[in-house]
N, CA, C and O atoms as CSV, one atom per row, in Angstrom:
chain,resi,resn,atom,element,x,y,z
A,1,UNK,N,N,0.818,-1.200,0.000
A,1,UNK,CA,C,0.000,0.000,0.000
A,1,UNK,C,C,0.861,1.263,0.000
A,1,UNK,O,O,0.786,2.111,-0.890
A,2,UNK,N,N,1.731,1.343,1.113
A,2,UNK,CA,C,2.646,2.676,0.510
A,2,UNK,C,C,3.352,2.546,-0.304
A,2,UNK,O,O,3.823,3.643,-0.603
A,3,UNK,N,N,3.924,1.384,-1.180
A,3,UNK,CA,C,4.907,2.090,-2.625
A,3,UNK,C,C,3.424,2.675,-3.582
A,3,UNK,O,O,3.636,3.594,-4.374
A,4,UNK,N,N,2.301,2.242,-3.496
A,4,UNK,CA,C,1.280,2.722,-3.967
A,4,UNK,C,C,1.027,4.561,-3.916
A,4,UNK,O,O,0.851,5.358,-4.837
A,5,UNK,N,N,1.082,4.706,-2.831
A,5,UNK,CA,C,0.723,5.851,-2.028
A,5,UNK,C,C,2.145,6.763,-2.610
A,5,UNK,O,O,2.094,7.863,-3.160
A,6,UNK,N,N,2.758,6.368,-2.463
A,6,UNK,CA,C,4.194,7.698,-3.276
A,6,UNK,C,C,4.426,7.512,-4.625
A,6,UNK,O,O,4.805,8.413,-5.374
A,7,UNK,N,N,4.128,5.927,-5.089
A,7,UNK,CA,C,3.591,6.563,-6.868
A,7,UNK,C,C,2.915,7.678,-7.147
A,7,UNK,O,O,3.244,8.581,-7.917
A,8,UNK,N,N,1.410,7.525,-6.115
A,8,UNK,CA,C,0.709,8.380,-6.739
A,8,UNK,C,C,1.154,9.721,-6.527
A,8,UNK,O,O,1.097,10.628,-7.357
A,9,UNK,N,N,1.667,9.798,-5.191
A,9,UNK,CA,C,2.315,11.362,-4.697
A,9,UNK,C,C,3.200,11.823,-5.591
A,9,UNK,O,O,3.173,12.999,-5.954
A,10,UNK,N,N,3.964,11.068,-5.983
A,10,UNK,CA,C,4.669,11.406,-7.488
A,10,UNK,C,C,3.907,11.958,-8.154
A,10,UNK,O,O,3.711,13.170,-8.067
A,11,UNK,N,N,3.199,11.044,-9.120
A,11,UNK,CA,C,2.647,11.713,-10.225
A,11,UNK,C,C,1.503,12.959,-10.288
A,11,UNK,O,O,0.827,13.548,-11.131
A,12,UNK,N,N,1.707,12.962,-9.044
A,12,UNK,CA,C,0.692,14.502,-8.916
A,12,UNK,C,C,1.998,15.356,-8.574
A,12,UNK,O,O,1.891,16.572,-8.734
A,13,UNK,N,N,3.036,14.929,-8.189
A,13,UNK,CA,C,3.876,16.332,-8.047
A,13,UNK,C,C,4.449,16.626,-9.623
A,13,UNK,O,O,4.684,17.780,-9.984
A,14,UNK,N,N,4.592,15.791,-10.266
A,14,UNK,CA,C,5.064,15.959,-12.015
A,14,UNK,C,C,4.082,16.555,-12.618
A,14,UNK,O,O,4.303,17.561,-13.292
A,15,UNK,N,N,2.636,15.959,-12.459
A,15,UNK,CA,C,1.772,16.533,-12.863
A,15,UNK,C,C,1.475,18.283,-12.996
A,15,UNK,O,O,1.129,18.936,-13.981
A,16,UNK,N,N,1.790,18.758,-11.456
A,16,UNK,CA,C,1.597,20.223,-10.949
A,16,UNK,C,C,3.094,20.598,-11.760
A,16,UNK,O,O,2.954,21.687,-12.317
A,17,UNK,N,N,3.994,20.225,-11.910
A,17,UNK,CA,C,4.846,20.660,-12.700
A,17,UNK,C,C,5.158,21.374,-14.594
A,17,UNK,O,O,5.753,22.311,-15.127
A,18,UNK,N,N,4.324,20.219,-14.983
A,18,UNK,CA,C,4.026,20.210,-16.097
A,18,UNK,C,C,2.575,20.856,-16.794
A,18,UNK,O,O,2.231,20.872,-17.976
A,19,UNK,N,N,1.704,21.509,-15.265
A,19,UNK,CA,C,0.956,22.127,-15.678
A,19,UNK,C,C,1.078,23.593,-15.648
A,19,UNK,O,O,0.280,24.337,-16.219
A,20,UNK,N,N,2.364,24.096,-14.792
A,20,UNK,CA,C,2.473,25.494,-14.535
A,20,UNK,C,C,2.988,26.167,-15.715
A,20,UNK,O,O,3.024,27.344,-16.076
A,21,UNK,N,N,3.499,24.712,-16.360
A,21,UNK,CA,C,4.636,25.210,-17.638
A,21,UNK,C,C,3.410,25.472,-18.938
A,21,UNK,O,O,3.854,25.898,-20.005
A,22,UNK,N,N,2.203,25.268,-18.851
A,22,UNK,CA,C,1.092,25.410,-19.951
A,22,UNK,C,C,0.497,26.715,-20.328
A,22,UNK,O,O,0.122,27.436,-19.404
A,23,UNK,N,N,0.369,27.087,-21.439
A,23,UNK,CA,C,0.053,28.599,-21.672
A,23,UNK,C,C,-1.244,28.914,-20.970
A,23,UNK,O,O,-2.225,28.195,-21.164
A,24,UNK,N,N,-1.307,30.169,-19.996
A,24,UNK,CA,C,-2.819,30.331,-19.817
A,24,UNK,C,C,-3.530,31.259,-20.471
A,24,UNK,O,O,-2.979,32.269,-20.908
A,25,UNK,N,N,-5.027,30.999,-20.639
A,25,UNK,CA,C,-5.560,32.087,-21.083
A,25,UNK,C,C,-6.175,32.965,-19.960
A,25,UNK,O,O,-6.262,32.404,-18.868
A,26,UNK,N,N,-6.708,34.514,-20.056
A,26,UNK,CA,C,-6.957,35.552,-19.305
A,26,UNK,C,C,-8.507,35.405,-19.944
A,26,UNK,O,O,-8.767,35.556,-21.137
A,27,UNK,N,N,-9.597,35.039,-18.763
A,27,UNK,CA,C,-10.822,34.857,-18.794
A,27,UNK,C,C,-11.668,35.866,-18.408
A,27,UNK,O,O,-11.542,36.479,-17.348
A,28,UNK,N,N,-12.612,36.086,-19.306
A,28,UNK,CA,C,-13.235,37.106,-19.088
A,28,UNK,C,C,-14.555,36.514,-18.708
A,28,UNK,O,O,-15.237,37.070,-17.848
A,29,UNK,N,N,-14.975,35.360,-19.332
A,29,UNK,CA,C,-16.714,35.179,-19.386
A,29,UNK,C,C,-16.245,33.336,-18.871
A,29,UNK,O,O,-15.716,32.367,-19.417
A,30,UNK,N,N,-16.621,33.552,-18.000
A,30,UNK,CA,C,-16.360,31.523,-17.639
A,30,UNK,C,C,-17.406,30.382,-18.416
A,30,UNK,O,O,-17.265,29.239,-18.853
A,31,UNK,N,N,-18.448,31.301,-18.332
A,31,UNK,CA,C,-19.552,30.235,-18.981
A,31,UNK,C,C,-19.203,29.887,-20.395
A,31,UNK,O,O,-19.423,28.763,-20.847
A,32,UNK,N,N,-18.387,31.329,-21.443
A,32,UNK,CA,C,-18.417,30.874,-22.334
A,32,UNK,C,C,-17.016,29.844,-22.640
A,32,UNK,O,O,-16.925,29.024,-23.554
A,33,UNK,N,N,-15.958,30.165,-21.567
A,33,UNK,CA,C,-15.142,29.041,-21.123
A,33,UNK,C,C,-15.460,27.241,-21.366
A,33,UNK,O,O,-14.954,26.297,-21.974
A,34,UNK,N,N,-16.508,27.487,-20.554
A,34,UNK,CA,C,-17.149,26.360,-19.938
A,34,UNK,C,C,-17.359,25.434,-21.309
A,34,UNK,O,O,-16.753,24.427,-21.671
A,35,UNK,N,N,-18.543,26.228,-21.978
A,35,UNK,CA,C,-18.887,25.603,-23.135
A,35,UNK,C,C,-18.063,25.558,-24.357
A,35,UNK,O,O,-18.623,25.108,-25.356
A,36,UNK,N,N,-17.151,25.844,-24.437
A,36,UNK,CA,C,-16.250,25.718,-25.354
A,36,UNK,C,C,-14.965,24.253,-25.225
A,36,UNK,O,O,-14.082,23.917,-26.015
A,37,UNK,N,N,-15.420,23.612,-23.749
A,37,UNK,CA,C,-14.306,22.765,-23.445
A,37,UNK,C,C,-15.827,21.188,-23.971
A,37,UNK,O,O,-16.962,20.876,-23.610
A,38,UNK,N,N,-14.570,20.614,-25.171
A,38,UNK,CA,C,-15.162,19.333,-25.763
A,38,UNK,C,C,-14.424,18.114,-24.719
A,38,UNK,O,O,-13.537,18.419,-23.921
A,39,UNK,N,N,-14.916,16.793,-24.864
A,39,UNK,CA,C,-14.099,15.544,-24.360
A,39,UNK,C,C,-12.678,15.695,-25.093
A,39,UNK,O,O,-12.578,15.763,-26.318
A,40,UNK,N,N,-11.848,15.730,-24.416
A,40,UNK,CA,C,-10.150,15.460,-24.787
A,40,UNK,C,C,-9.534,16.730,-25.072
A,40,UNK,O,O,-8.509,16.831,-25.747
A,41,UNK,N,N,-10.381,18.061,-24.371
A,41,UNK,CA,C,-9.502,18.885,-24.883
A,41,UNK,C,C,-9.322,19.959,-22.975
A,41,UNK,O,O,-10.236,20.143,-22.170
A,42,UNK,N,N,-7.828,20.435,-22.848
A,42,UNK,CA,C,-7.509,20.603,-21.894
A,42,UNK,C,C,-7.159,22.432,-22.178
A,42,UNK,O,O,-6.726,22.975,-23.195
A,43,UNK,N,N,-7.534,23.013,-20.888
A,43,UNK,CA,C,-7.376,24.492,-21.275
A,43,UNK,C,C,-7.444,25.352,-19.564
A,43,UNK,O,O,-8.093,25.411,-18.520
A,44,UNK,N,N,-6.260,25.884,-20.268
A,44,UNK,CA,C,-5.627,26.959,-18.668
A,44,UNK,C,C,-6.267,28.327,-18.774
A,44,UNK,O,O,-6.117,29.024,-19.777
A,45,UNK,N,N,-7.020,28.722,-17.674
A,45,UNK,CA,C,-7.424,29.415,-17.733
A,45,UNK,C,C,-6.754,31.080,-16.325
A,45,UNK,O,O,-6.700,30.879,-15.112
A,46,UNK,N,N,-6.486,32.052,-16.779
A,46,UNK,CA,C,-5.607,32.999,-15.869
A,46,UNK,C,C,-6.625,33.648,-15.221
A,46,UNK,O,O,-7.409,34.222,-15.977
A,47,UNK,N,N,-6.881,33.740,-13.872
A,47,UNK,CA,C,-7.773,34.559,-13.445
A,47,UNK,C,C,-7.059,36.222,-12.410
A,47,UNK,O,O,-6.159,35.912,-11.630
A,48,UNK,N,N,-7.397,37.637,-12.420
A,48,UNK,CA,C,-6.482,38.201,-11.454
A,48,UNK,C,C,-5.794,37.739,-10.328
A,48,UNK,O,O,-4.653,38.079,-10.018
A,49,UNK,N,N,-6.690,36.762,-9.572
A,49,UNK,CA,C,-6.481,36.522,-7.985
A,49,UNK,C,C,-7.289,35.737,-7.461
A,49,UNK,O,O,-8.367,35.387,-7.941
A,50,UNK,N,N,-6.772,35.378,-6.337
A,50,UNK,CA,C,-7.350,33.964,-5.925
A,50,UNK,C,C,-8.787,33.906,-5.628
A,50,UNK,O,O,-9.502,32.935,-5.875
A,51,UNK,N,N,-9.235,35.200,-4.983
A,51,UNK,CA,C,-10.932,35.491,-5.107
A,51,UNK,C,C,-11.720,35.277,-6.105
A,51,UNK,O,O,-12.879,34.927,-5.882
A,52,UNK,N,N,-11.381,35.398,-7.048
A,52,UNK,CA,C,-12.011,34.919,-8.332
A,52,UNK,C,C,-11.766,33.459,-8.932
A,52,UNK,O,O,-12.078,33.233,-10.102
A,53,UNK,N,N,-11.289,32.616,-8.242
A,53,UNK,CA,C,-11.388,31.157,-8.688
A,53,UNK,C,C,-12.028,30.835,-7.701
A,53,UNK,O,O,-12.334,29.658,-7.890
A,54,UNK,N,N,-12.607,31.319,-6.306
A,54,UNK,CA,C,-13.751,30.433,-5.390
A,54,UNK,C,C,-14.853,30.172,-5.631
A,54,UNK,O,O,-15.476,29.277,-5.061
A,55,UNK,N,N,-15.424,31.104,-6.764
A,55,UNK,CA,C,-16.183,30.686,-7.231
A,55,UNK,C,C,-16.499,29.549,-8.353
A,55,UNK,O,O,-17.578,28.957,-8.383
A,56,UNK,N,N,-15.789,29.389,-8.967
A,56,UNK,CA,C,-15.480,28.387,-10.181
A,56,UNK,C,C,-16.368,27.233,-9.906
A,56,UNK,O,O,-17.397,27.125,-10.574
A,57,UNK,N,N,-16.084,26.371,-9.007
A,57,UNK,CA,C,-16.455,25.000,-8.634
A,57,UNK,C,C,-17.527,25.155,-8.396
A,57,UNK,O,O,-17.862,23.974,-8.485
A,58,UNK,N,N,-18.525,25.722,-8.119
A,58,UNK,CA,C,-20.280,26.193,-7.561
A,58,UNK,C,C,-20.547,26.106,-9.113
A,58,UNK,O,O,-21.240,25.133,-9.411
A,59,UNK,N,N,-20.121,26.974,-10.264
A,59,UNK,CA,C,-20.328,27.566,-11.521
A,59,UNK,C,C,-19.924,26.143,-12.258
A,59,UNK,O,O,-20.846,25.613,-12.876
A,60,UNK,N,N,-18.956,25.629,-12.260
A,60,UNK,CA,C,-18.915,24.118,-12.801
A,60,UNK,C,C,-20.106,22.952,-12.676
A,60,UNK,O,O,-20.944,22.449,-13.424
A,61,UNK,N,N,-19.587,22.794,-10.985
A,61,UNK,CA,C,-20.980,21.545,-10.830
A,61,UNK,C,C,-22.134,22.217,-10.980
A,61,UNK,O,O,-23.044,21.481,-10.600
A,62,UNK,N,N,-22.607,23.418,-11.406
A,62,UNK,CA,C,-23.975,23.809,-11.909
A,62,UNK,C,C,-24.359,23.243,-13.842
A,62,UNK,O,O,-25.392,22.917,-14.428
A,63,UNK,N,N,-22.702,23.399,-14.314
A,63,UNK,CA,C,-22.883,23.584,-15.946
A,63,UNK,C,C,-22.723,22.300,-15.805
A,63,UNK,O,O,-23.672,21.710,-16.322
A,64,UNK,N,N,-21.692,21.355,-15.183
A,64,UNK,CA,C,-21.642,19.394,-15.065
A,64,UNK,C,C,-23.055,19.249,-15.208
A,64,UNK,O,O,-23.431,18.907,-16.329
A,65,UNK,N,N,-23.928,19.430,-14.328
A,65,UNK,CA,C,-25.267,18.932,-13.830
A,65,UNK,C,C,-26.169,19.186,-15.053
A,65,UNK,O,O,-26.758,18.207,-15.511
A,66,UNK,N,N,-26.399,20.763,-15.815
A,66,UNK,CA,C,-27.099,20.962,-16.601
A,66,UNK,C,C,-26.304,21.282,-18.272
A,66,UNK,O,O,-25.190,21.171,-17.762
A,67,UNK,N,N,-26.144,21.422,-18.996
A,67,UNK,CA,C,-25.424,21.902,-20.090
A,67,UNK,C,C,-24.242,20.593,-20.415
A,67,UNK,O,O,-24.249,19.890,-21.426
A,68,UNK,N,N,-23.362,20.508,-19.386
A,68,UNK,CA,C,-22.633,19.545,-19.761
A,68,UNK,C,C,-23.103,18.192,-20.213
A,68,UNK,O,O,-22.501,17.521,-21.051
A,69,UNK,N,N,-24.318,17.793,-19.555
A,69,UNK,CA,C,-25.275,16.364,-19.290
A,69,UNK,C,C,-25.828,16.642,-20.978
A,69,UNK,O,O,-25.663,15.665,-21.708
A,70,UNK,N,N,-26.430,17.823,-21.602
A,70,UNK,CA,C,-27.025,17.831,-22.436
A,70,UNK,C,C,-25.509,17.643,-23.773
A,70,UNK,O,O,-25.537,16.667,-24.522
A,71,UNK,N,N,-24.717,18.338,-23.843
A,71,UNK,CA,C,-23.962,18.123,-24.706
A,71,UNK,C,C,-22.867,16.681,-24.680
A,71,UNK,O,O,-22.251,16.194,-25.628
A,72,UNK,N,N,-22.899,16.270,-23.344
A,72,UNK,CA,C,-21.844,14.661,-23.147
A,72,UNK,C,C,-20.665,14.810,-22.874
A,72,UNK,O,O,-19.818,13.963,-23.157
A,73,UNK,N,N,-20.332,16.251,-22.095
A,73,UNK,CA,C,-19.196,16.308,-21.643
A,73,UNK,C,C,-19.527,16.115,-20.240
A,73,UNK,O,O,-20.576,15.803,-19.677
A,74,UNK,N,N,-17.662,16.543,-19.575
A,74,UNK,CA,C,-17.770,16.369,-18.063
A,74,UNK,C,C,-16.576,17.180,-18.235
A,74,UNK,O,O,-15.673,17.062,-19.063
A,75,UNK,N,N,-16.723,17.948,-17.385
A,75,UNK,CA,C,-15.607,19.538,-17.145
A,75,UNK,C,C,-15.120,18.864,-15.661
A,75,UNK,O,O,-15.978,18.832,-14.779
A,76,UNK,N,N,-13.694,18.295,-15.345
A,76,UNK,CA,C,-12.960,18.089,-14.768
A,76,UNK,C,C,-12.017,19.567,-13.991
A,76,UNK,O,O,-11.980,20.457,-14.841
A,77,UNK,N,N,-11.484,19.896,-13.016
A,77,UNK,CA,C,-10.830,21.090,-13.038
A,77,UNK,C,C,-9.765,20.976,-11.910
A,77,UNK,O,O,-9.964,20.519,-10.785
A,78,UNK,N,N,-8.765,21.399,-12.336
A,78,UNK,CA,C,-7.286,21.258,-11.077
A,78,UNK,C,C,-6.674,22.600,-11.039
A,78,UNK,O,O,-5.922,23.019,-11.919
A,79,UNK,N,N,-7.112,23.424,-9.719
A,79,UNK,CA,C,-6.795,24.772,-9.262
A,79,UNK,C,C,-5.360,24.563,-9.050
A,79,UNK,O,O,-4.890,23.532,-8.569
A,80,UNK,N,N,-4.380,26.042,-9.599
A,80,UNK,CA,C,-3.330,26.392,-9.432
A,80,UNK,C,C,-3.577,27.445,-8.672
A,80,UNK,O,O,-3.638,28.516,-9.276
A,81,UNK,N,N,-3.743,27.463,-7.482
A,81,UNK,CA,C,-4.026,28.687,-6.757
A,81,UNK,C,C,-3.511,29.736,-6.798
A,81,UNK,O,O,-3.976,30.851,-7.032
A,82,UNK,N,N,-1.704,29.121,-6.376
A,82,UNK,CA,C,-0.113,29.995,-6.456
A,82,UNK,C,C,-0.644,30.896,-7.518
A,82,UNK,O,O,-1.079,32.042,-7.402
A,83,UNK,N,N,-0.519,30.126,-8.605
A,83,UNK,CA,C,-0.696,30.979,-9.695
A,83,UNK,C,C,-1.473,32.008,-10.184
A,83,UNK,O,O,-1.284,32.782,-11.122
A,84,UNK,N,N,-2.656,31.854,-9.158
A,84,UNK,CA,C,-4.396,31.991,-9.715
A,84,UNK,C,C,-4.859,31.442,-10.738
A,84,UNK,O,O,-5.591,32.178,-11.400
A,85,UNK,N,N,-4.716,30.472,-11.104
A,85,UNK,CA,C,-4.960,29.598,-12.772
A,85,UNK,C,C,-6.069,28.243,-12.366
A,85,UNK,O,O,-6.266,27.631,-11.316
A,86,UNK,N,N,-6.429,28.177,-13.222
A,86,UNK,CA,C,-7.178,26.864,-13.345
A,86,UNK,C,C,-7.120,25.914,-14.873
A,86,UNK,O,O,-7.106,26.355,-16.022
A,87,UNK,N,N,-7.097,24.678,-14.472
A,87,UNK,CA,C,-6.906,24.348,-15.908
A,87,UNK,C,C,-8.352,23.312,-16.025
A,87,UNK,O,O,-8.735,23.100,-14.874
A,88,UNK,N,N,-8.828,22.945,-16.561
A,88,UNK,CA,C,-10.403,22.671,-17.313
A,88,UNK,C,C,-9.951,21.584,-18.316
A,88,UNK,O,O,-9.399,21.747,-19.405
A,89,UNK,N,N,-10.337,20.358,-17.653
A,89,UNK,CA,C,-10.566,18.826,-18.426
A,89,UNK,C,C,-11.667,18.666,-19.040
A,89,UNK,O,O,-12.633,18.967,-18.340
A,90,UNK,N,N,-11.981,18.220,-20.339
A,90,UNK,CA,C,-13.099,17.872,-20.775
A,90,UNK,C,C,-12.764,15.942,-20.591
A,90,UNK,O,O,-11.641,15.456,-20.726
A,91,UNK,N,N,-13.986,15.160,-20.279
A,91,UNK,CA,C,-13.772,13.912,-20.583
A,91,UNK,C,C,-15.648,13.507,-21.114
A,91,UNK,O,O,-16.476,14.286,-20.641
A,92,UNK,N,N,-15.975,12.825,-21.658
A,92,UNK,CA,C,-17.067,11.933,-22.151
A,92,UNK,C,C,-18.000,11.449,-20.606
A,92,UNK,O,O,-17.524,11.028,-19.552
A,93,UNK,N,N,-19.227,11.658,-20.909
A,93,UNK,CA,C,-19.811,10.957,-19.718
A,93,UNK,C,C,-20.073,10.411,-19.553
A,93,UNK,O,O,-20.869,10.387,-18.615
A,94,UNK,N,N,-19.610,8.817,-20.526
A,94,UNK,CA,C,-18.903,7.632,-20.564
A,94,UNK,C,C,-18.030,7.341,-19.660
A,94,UNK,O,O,-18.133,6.395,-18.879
A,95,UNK,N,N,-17.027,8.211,-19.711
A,95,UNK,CA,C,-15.435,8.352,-18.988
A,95,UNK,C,C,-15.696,8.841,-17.493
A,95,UNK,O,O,-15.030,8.352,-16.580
A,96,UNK,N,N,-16.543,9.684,-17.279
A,96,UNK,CA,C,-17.034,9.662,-15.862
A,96,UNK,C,C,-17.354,8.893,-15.082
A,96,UNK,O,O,-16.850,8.619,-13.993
A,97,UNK,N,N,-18.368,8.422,-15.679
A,97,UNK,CA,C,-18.959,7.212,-15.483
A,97,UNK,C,C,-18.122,6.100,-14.826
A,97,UNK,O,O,-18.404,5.655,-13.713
A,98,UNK,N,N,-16.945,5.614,-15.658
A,98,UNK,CA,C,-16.085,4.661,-15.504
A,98,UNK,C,C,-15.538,4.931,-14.397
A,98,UNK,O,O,-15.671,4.110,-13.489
A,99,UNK,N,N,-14.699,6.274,-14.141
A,99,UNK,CA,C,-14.592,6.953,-12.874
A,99,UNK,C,C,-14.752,6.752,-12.230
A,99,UNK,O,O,-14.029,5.991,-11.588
A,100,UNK,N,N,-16.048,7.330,-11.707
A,100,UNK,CA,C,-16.879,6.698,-10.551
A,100,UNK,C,C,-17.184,5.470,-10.148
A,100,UNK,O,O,-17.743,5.213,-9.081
A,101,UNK,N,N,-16.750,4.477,-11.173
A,101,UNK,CA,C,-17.375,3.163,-10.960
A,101,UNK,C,C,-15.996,2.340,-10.628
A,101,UNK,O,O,-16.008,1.277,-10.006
A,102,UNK,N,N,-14.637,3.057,-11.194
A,102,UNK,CA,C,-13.303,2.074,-11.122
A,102,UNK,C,C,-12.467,3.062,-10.278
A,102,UNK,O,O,-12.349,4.265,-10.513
A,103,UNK,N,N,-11.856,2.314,-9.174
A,103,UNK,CA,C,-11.068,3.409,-8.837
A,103,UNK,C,C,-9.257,3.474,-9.345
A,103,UNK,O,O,-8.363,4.164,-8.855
A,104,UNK,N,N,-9.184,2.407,-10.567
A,104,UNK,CA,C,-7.965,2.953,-11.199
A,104,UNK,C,C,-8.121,3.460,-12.070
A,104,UNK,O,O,-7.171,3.695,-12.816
A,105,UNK,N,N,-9.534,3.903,-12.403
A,105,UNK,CA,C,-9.324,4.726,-13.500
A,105,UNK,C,C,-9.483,5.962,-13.398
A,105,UNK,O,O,-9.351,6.798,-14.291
A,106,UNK,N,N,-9.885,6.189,-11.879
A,106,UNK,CA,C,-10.474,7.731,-11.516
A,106,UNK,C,C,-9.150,9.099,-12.008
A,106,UNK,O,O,-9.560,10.169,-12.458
A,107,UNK,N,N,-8.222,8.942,-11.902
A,107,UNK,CA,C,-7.063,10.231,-12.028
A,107,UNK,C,C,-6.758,9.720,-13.310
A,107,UNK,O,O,-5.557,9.754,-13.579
A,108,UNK,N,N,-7.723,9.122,-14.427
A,108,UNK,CA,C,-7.148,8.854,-16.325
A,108,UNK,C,C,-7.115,10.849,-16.549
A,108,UNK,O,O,-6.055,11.474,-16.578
A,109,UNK,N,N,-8.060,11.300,-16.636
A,109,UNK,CA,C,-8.364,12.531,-16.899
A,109,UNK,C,C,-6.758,13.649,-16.698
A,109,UNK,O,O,-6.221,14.359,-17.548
A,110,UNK,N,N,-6.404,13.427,-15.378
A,110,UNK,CA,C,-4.727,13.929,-15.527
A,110,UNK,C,C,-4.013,13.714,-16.270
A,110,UNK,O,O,-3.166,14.585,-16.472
A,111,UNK,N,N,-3.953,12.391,-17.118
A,111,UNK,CA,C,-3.093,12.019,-18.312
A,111,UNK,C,C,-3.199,12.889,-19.551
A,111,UNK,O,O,-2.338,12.944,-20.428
A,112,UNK,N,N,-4.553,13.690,-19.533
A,112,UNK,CA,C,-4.446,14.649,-20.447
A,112,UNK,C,C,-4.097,15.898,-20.575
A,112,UNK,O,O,-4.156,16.642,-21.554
A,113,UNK,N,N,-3.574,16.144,-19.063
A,113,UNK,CA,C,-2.963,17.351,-18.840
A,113,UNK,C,C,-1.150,16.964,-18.869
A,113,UNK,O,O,-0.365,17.910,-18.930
A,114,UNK,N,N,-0.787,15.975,-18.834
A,114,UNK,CA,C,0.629,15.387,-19.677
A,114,UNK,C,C,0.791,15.594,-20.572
A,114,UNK,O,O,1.779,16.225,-20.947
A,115,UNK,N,N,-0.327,15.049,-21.499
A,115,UNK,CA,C,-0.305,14.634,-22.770
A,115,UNK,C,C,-0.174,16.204,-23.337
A,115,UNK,O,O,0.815,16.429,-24.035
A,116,UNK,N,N,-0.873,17.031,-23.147
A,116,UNK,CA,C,-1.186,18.911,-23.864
A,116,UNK,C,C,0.474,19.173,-23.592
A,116,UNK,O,O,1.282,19.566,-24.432
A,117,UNK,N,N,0.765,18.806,-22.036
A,117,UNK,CA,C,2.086,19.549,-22.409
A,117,UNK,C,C,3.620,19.028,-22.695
A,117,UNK,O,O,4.732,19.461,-22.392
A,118,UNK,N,N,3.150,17.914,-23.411
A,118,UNK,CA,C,4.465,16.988,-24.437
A,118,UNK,C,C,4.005,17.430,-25.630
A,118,UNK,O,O,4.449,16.640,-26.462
A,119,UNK,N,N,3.241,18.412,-26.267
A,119,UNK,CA,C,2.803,18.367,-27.453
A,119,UNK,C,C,3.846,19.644,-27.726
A,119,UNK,O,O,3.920,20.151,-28.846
């Protein structure tokens, strides 16, 4: 169980590494953020300050629940606080699904925040 436990601590510290290094964008309208993120596509978003990303997660699981359900996404999200940044996973609600149901597959969705920044 712990060589388990510092794999994973690893790959979330590489992870936070390789996401600071990702271009962000400077957000003006989140919703239209929101709806613009498809399954498989990953996107950093710059906010002034940390007050303005507390809200995010209320404004997400509102668009998950309604909008996302209708189009078949699932908006995933991993706060860079330091930074004030957020970066925005799209996955299938297929892939959620699986998620919730497997727990090695629950952190697949991070692999696509690797994957954006080896490209």
């Amino acid at each position: 169980m712990m060589p388990l436990l510092m794999l994973m601590c690893l790959i979330n510290y590489l992870t936070l590494l390789f996401m600071r290094n990702m271009k962000a964008n400077k957000i003006t309208n989140r919703v239209a953020w929101f709806r613009s993120i498809r399954p498989g596509d990953v996107s950093k978003g710059k906010f002034k300050d940390y007050t303005a990303l507390q809200s995010i997660s209320v404004q997400l699981a509102k668009f998950n629940a309604t909008r996302g359900k209708q189009i078949g996404v699932y908006i995933h999200a991993r706060y860079l606080t330091e930074d004030s940044c957020v970066i925005l996973v799209g996955v299938t609600l297929e892939q959620r699904k699986k998620e919730l149901e497997d727990p090695l597959y629950k952190d697949e969705w991070r692999k696509l925040i690797e994957d954006e920044e080896n490209k």
